[in-house]
N, CA, C and O atoms as CSV, one atom per row, in Angstrom:
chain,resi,resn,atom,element,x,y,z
A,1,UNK,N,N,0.837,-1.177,0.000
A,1,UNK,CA,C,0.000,0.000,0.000
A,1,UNK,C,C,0.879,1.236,0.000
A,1,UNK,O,O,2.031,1.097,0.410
A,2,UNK,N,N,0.441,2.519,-0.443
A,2,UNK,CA,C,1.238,4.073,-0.674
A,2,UNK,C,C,1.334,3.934,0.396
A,2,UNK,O,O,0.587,3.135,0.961
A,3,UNK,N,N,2.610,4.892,1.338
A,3,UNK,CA,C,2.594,5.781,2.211
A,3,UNK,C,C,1.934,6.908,2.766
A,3,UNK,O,O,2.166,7.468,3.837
A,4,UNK,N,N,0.687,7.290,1.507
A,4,UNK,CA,C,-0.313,8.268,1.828
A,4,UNK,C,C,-1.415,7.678,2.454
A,4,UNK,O,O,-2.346,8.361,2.882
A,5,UNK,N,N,-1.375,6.324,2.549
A,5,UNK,CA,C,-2.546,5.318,3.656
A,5,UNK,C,C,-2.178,5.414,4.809
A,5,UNK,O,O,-3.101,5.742,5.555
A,6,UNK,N,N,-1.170,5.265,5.326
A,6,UNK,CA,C,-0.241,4.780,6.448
A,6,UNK,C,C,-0.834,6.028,7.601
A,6,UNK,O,O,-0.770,7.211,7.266
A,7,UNK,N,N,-1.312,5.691,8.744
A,7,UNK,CA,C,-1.580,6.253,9.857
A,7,UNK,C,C,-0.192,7.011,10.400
A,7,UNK,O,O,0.782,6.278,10.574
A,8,UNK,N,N,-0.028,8.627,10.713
A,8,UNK,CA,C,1.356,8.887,11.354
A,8,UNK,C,C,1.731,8.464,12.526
A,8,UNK,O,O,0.905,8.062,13.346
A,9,UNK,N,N,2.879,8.493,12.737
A,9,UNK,CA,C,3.722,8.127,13.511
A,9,UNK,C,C,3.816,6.622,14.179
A,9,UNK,O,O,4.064,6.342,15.352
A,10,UNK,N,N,3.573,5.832,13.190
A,10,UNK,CA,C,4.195,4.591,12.906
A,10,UNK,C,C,5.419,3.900,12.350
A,10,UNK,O,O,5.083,3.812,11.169
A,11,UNK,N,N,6.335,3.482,12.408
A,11,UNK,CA,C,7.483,3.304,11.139
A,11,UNK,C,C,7.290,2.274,10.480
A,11,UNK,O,O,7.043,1.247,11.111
A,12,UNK,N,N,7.341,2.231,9.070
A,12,UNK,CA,C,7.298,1.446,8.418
A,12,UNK,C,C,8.784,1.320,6.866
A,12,UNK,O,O,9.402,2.210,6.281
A,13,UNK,N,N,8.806,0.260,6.774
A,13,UNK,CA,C,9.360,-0.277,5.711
A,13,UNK,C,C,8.874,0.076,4.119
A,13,UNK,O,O,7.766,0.204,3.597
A,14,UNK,N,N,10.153,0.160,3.657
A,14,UNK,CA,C,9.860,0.692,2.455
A,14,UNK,C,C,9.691,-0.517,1.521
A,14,UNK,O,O,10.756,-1.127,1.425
A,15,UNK,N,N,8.793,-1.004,0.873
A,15,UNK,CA,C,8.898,-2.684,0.191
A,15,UNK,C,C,9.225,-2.229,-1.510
A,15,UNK,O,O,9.589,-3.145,-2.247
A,16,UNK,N,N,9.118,-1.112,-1.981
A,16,UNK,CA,C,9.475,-0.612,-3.526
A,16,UNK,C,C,9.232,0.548,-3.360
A,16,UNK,O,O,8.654,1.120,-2.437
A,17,UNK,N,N,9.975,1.155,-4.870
A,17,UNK,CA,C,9.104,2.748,-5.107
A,17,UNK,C,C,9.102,2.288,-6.294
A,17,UNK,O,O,9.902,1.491,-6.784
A,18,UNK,N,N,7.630,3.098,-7.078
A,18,UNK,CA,C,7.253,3.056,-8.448
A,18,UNK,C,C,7.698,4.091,-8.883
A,18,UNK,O,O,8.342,4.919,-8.239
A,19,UNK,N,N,7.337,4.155,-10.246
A,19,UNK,CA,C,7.504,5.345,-11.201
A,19,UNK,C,C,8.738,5.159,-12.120
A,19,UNK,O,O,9.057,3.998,-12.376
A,20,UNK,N,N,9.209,5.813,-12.459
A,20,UNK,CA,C,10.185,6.372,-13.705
A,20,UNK,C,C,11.423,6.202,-12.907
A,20,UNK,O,O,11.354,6.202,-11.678
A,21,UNK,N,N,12.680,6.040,-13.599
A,21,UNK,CA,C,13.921,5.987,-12.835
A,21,UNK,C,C,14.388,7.120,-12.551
A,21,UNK,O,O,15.377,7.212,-11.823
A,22,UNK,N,N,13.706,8.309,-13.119
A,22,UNK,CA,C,14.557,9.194,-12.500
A,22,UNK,C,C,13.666,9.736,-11.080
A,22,UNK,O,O,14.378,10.297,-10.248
A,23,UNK,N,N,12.518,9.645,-10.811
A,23,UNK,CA,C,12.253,10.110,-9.785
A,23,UNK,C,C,12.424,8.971,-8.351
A,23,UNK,O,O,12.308,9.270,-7.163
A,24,UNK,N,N,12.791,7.357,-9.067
A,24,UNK,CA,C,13.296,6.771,-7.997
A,24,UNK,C,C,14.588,7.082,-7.346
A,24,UNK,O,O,14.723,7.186,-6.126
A,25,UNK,N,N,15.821,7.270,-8.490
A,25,UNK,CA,C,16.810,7.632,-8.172
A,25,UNK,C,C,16.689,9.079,-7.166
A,25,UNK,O,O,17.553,9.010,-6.292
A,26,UNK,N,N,16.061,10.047,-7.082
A,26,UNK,CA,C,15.586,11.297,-6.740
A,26,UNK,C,C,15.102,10.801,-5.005
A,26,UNK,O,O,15.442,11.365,-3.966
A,27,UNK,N,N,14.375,9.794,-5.134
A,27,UNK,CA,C,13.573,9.535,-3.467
A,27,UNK,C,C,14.942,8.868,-3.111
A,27,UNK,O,O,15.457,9.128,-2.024
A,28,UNK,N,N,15.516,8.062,-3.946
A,28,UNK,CA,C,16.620,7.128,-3.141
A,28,UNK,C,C,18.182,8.435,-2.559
A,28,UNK,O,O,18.933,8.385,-1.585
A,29,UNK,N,N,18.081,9.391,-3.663
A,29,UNK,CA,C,19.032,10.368,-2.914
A,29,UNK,C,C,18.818,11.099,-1.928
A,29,UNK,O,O,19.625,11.865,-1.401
A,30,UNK,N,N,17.937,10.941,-1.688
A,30,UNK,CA,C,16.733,12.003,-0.477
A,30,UNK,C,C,16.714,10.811,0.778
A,30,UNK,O,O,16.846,11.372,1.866
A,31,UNK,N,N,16.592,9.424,0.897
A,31,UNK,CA,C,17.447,8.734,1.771
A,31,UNK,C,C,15.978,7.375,2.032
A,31,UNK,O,O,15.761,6.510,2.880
A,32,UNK,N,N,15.113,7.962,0.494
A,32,UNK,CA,C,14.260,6.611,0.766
A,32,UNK,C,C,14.324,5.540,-0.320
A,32,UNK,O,O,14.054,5.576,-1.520
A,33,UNK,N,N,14.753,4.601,0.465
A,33,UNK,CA,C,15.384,3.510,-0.114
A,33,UNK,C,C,14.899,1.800,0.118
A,33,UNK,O,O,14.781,1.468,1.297
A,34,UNK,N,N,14.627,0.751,-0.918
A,34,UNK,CA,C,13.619,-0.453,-0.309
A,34,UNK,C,C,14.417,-0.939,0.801
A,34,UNK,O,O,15.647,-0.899,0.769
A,35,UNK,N,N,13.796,-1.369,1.721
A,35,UNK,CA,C,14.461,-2.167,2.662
A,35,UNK,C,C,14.531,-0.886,3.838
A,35,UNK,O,O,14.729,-1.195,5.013
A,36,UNK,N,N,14.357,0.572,3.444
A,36,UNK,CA,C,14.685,1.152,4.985
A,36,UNK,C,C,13.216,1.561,5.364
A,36,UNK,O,O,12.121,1.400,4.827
A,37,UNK,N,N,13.691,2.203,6.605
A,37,UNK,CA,C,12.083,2.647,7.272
A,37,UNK,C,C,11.895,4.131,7.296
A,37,UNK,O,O,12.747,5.006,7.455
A,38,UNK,N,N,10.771,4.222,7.130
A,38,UNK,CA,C,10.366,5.206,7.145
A,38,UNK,C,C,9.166,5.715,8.300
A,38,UNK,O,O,8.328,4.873,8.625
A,39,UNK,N,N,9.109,6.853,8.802
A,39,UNK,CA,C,8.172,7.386,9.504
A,39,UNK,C,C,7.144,8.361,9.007
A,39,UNK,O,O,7.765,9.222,8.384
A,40,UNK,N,N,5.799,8.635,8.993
A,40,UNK,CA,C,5.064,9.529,8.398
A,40,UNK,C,C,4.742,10.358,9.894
A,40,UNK,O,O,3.942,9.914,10.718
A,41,UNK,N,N,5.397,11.442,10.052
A,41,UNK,CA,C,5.340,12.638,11.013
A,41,UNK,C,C,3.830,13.738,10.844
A,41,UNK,O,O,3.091,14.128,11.748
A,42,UNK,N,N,3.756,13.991,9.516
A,42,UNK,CA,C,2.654,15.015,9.421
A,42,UNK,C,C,2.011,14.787,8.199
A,42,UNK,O,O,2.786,14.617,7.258
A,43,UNK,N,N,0.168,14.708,7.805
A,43,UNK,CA,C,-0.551,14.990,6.592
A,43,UNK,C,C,-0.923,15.661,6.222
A,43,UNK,O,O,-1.970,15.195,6.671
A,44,UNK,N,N,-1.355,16.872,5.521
A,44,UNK,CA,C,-1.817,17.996,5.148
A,44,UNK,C,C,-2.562,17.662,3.568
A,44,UNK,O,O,-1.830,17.005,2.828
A,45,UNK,N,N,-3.573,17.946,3.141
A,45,UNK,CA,C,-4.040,17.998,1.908
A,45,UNK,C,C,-3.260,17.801,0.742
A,45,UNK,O,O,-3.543,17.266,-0.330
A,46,UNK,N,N,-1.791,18.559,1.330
A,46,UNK,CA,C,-0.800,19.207,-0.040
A,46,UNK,C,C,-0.074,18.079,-0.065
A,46,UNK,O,O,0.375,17.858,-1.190
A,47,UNK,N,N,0.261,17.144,0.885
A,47,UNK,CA,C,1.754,16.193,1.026
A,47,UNK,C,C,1.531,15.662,2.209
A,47,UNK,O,O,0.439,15.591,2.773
A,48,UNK,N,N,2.804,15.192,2.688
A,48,UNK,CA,C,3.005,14.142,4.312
A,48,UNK,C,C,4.650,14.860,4.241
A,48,UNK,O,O,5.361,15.294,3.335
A,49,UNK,N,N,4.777,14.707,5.710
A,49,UNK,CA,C,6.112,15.374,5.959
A,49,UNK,C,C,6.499,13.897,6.343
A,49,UNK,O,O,5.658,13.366,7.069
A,50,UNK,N,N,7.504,13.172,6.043
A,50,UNK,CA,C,8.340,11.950,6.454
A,50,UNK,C,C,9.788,12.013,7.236
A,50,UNK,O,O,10.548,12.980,7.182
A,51,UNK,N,N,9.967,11.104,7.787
A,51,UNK,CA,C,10.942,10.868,8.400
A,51,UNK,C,C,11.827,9.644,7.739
A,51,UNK,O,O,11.368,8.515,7.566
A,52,UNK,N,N,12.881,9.958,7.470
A,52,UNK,CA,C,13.590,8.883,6.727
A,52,UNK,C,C,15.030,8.894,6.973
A,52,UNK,O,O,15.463,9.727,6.177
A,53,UNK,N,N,15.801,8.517,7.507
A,53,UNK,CA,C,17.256,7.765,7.868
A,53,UNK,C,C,17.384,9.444,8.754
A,53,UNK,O,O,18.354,10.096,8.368
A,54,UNK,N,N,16.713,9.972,9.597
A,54,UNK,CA,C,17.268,10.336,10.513
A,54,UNK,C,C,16.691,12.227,10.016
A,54,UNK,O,O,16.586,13.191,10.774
A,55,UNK,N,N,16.408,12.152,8.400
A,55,UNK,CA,C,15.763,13.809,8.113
A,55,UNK,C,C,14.525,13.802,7.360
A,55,UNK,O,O,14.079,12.974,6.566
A,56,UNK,N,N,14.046,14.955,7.801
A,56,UNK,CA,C,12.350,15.154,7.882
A,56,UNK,C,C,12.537,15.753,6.453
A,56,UNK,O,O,13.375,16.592,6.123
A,57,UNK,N,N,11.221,14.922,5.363
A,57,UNK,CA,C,11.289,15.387,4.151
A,57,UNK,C,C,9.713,16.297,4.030
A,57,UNK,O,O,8.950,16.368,4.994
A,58,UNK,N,N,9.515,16.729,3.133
A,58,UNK,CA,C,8.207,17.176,2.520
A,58,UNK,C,C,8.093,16.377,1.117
A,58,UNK,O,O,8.988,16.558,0.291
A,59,UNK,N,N,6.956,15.442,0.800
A,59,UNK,CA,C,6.711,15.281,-0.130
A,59,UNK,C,C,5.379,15.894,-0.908
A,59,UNK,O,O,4.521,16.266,-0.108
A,60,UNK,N,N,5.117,16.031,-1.957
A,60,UNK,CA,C,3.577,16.196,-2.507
A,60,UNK,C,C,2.866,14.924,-2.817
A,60,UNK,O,O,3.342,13.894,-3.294
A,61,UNK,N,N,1.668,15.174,-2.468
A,61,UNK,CA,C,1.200,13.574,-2.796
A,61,UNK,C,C,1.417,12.766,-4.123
A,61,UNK,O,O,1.172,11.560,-4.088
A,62,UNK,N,N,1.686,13.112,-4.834
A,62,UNK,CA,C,2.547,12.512,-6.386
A,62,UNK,C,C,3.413,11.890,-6.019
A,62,UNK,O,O,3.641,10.734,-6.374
A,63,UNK,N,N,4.244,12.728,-5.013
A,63,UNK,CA,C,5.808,11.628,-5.326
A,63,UNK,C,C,5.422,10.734,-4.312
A,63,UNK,O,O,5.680,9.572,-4.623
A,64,UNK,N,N,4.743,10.902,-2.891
A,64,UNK,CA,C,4.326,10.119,-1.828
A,64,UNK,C,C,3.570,8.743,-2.495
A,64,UNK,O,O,3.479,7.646,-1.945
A,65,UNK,N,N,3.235,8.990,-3.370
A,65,UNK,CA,C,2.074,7.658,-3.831
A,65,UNK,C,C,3.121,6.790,-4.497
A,65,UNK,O,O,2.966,5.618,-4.843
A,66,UNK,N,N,4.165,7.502,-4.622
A,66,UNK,CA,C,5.025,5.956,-5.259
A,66,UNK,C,C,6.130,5.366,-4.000
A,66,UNK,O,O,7.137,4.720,-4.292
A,67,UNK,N,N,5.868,5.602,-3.029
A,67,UNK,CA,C,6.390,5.123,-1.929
A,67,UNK,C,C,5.493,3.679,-1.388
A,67,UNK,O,O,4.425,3.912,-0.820
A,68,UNK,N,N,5.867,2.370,-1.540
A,68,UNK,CA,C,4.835,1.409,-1.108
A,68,UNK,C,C,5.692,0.705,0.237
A,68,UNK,O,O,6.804,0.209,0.416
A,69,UNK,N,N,4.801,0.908,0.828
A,69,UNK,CA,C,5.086,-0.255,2.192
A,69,UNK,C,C,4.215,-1.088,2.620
A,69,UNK,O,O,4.490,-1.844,3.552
């Protein structure tokens, strides 16, 4: 399931990211990567603020929906 399902402040595992290679390569430089965990800190209409290897990201729900755990 996306990361835009996921109840906050739970951690969860990253099991893939979809999409195009360049916006995987893009989440994987930003420090989300399969196999690590992730935290969803905050939801807002616009995005989810995440927690990932230790720094708080902002995503928009576009790039968030290709995050599956």
């Amino acid at each position: 399931m996306p990361i835009t399902l996921a109840p906050k402040g739970q951690e969860y595992m990253v099991q893939r990211i979809t999409g195009k290679d360049e916006v995987r390569r893009h989440l994987e430089n930003l420090g989300v990567v399969a196999g690590g965990l992730i935290t969803v800190v905050a939801e807002s209409p616009a995005g989810l603020i995440i927690n990932a290897k230790g720094t708080r990201l902002a995503l928009d729900l576009s790039m968030a929906k290709r995050i599956m755990i």
